[in-house]
C-alpha positions as CSV (number, residue, x, y, z in Angstrom):
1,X,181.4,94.6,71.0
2,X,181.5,95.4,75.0
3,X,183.7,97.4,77.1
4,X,186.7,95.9,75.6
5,X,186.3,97.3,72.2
6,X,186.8,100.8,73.0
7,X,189.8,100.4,75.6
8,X,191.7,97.4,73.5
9,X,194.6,97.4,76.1
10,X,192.5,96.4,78.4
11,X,191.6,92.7,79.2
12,X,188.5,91.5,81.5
13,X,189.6,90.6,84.6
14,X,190.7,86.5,85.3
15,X,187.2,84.9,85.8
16,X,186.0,83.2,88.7
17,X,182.9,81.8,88.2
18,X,182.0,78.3,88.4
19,X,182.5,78.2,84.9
20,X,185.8,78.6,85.0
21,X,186.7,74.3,85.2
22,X,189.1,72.0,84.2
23,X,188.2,68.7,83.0
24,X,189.9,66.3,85.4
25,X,188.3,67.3,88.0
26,X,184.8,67.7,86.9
27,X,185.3,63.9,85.5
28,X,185.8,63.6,89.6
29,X,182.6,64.5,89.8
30,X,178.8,63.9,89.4
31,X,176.8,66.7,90.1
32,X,176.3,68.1,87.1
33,X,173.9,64.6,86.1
34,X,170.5,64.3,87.0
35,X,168.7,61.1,87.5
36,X,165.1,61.0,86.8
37,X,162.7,59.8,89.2
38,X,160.6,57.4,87.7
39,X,157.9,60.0,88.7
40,X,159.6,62.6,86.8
41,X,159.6,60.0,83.9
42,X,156.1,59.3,83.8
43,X,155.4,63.1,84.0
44,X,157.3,63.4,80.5
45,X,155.8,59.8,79.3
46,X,152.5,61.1,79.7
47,X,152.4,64.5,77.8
48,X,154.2,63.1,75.4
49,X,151.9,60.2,74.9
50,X,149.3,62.7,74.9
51,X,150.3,65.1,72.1
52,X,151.9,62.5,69.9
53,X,148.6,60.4,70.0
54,X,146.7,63.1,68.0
55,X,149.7,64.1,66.2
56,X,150.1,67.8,67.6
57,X,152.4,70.1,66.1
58,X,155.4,69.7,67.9
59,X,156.6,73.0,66.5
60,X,153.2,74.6,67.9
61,X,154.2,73.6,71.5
62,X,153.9,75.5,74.5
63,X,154.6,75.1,78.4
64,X,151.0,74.7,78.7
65,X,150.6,72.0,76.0
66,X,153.2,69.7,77.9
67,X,152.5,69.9,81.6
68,X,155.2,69.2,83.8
69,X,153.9,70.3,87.4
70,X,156.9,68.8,89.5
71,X,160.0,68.4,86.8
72,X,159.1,71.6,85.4
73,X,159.7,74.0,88.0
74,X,163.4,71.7,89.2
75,X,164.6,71.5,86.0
76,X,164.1,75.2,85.2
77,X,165.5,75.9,88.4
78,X,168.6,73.8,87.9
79,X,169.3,75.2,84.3
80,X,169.1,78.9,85.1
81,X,171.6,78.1,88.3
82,X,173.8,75.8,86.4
83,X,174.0,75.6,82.8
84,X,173.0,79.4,82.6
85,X,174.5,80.9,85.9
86,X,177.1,77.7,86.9
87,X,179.3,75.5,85.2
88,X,177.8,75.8,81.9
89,X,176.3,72.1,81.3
90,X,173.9,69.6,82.7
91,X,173.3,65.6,81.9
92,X,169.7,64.4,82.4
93,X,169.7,60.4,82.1
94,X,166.9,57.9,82.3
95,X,164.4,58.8,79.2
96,X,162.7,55.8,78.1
97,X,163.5,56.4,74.2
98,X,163.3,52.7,73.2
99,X,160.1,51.7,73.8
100,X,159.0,55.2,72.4
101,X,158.0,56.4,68.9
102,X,159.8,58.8,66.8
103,X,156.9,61.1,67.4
104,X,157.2,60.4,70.9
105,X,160.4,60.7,71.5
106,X,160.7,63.9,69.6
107,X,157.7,65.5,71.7
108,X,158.7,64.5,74.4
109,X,162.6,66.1,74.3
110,X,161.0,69.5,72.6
111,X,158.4,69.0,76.1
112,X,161.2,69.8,77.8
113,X,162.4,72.0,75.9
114,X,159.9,74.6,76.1
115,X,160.1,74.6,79.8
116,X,163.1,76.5,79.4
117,X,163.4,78.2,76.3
118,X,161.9,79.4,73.0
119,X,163.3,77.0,70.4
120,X,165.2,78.6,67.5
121,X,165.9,77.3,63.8
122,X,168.7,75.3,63.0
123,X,169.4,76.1,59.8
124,X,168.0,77.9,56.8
125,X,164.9,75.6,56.7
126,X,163.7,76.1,59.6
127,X,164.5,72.7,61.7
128,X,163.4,74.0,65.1
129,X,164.1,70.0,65.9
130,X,167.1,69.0,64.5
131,X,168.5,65.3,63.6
132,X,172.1,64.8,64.0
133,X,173.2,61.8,62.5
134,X,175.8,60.8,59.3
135,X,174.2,61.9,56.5
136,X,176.8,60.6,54.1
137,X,177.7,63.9,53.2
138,X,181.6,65.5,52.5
139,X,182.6,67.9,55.0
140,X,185.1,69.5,52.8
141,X,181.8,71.1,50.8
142,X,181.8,74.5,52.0
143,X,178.1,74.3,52.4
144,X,177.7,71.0,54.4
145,X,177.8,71.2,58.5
146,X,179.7,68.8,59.9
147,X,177.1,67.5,62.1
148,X,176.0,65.9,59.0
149,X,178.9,63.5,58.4
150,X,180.6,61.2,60.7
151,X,183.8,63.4,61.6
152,X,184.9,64.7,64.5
153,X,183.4,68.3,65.1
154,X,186.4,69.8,66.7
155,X,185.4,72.5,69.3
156,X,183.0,75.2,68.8
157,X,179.4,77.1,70.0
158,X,176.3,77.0,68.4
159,X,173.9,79.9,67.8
160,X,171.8,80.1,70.4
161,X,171.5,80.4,74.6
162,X,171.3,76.8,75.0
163,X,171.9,73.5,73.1
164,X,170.0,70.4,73.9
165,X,170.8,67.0,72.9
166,X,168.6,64.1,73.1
167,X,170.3,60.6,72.8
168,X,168.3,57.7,71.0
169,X,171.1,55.7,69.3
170,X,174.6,55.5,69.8
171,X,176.9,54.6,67.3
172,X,178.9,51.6,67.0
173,X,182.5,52.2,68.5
174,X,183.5,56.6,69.1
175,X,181.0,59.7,69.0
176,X,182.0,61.0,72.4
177,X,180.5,63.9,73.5
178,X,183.1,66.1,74.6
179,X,183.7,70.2,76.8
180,X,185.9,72.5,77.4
181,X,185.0,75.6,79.4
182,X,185.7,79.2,76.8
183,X,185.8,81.0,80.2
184,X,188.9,78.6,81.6
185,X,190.5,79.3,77.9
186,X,190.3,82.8,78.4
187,X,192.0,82.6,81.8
188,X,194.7,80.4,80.4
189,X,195.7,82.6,77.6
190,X,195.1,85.4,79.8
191,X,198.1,83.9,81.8
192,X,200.3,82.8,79.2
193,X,199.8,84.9,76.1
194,X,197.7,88.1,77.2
195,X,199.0,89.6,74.0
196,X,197.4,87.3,71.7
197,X,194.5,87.2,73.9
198,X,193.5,90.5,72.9
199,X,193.6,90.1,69.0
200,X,190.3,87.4,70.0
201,X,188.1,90.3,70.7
202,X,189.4,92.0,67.6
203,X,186.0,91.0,65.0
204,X,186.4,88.3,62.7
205,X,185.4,86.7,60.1
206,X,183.0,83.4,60.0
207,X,181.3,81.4,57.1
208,X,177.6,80.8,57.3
209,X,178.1,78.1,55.2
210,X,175.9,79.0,52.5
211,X,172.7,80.3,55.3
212,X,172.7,84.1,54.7
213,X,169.9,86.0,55.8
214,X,168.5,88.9,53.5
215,X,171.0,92.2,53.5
216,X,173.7,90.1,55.3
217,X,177.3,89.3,53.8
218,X,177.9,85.1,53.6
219,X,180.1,85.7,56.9
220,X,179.8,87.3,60.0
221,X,182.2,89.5,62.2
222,X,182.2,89.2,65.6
223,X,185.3,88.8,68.1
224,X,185.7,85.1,69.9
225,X,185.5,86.7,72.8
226,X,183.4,89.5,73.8
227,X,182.7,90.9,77.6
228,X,179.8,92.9,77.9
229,X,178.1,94.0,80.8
230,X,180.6,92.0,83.4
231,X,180.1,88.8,81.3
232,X,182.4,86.8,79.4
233,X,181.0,85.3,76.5
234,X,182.6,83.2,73.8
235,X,181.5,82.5,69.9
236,X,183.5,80.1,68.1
237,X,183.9,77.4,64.7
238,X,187.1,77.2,63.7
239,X,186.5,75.3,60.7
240,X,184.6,78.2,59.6
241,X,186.7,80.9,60.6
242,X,189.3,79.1,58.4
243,X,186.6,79.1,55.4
244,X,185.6,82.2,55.6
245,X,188.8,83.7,53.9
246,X,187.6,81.7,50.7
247,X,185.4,85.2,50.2
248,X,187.4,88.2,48.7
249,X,185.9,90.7,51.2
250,X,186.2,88.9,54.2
251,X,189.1,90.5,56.2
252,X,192.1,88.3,55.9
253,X,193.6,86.7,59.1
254,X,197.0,88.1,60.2
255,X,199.6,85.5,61.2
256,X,199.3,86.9,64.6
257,X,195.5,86.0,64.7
258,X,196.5,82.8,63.1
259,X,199.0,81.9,66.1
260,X,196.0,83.2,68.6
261,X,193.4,80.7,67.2
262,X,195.7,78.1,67.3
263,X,196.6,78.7,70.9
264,X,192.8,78.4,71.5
265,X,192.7,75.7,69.8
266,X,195.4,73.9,72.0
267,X,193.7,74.6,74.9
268,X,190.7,73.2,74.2
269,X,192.2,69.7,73.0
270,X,194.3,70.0,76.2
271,X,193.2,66.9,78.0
272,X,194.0,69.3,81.5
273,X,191.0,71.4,80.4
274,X,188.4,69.2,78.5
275,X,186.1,66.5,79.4
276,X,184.5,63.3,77.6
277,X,181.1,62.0,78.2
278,X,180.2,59.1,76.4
279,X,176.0,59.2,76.1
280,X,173.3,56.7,76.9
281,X,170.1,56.4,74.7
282,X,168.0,58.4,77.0
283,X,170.2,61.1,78.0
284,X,169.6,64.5,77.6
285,X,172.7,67.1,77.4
286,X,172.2,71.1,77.8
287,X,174.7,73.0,77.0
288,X,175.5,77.1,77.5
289,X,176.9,78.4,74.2
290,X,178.1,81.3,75.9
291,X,180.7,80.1,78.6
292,X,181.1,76.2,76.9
293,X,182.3,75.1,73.9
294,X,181.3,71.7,72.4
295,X,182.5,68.7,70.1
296,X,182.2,65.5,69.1
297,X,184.7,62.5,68.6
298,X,184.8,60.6,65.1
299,X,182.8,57.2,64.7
300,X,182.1,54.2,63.3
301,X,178.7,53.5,63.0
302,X,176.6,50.5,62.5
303,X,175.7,49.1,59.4
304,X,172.3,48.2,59.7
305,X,170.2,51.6,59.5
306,X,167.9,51.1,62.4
307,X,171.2,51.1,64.7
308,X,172.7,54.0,63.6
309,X,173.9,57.0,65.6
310,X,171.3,59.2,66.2
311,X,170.7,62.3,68.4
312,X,168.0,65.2,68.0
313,X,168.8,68.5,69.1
314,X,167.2,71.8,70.1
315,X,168.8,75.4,70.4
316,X,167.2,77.3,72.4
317,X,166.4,81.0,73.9
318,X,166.1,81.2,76.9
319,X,164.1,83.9,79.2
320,X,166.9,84.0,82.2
321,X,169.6,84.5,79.9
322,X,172.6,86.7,80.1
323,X,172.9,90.3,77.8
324,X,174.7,89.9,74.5
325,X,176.3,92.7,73.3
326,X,175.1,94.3,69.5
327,X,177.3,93.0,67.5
328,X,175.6,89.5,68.0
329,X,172.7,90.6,66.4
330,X,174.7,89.9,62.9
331,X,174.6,85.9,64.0
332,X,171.4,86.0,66.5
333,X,169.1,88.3,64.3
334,X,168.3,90.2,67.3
335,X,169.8,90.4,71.2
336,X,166.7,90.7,73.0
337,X,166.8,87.8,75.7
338,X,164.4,84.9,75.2
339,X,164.2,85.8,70.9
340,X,167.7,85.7,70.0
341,X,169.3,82.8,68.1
342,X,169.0,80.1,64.9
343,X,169.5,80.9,61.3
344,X,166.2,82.7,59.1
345,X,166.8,82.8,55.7
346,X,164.3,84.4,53.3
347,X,161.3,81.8,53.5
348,X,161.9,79.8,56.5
349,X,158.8,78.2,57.9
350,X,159.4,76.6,61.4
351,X,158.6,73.1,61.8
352,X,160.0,70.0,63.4
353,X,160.3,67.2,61.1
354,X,160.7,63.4,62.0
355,X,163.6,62.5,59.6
356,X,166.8,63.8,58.7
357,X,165.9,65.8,55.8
């Protein structure tokens, strides 16, 4: 659980890191996007082209499989200083998605992918590519994600280093992408309510919403916040915090836990701490799971099924990434950096399919 865990009157000092923001001002902003060249374009167009012309197995797909000799090297560079080691989140835009294939389009965003990361399953059948689109599906079942419906996701991580988003479609009228930084959330409560602070690194409990690995309960128990080896990391789905007590063995929240969730929950819809984007087809969102926290506003989408909102997504590993304490091993499988992350259940076969399936 990290240093906190055995001195719990203790709180990790006020962070600050880059990562420490408020929203307002990074809207000011616009260093955090990254225009491609039209060489750097080409250079994905053509390894892409490549692979998806003989039909390669995008799941298969290394570095070497999907050179990048100039945009490789940057965009590495500008992920490990700031998505991984900065403000947590970066915005590529210019990808050429509509006059590409499916196929194309999905080698060409796991291309990138693999530049900085090992790409990890997204769910108990082994999506290393996933689809994130309205599936039609109810989001009160305890075993749907909400990704798969059209509501708002409300903030939260994902289990992995990195998220990646690829925009192709965009839907009708809402679907905002919108971030708030854990690390600022921290401070805040830090600030104002230090002594419901510390109850978040107290372990609790989370659904896995049906996605339980071999010898693990259907939840796991890990503390929203966790500092370990001088970093402050975050974990976080409130949703599934809350449907987590459906199980008689999970440990019951207090109504002092209660009052500390919703306090981070306040924060992160605070308008003075988050930020909307509002996507592009084309653009490419990373995100670090460790210092961010994600969501994504309601829509409406089109009615005609060849407009409809569509992203594809990676989570991903990566090999510059901070040290996770233990007890993330009962989410991440493991802790070692650059194979940590995604959901095995027993007989999960990677692969990347085409389709929301």
């Amino acid at each position: 659980m990290g240093d906190v865990s055995s001195k719990p009157l203790e709180l990790p000092p006020e962070q600050t890191s880059a990562a420490a923001w408020y929203g307002p001002e990074m809207t000011r902003r616009d260093d955090w996007m990254m225009p491609l060249s039209p060489a750097e374009i080409a250079e994905v167009e053509d390894a892409a082209k490549t692979l998806a012309s003989r039909e390669a197995d995008i799941a298969a797909m290394t570095p070497q499989d999907f050179p990048l000799p100039n945009l490789g090297p940057k965009l590495k560079a500008r992920v490990r200083d700031e998505v991984l080691g900065g403000r947590g989140f970066l915005l590529l835009r210019g990808l050429p998605v509509e006059r590409w294939s499916m196929r194309e389009a999905a080698t060409a965003f796991f291309g990138l992918g693999v530049h900085l990361g090992s790409a990890r399953s997204q769910n108990g059948k082994g999506h290393v590519l996933g689809h994130v689109q309205d599936l039609g599906l109810d989001v009160a079942d305890p075993n749907v994600r909400i990704y798969q419906t059209h509501e708002r996701q409300t903030y939260h991580t994902d289990s992995c280093d990195i998220v990646g988003l690829l925009c192709l479609k965009t839907a009708k009228s809402g679907g905002l992408s919108a971030l708030v930084s854990s690390t600022t959330i921290f401070n805040e409560m830090r600030r104002r309510r230090p002594d419901l602070l510390k109850l978040l690194f107290q372990p609790i409990a989370t659904d896995r919403r049906g996605e339980v690995p071999d010898g693990q309960k259907p939840y796991f128990e890990i503390p929203v916040f966790n500092w370990h080896k001088g970093f402050l990391s975050a974990i976080y789905q409130r949703q599934y915090v809350d449907s987590a007590q459906r199980f008689a063995d999970a440990p019951q929240l207090s109504p002092a836990q209660v009052e500390a969730l919703d306090m981070f929950d306040s924060l992160a819809g605070d308008p003075d701490l988050h930020l909307f984007m509002e996507f592009k087809p084309g653009d490419v969102q990373l995100v670090h799971n460790h210092t961010m926290l994600h969501d994504r506003t309601s829509f409406v989408d089109w009615p005609e099924p060849e407009r409809r909102r569509h992203l594809l997504r990676l989570w991903l590993a990566a090999s510059d990434a901070r040290p996770l304490p233990e007890i993330y091993a009962q989410r991440y499988g493991t802790v070692t950096v650059g194979d940590r992350g995604g959901i095995i259940v027993r007989g999960t076969k990677l692969h990347a399919p085409l389709q929301a399936v």
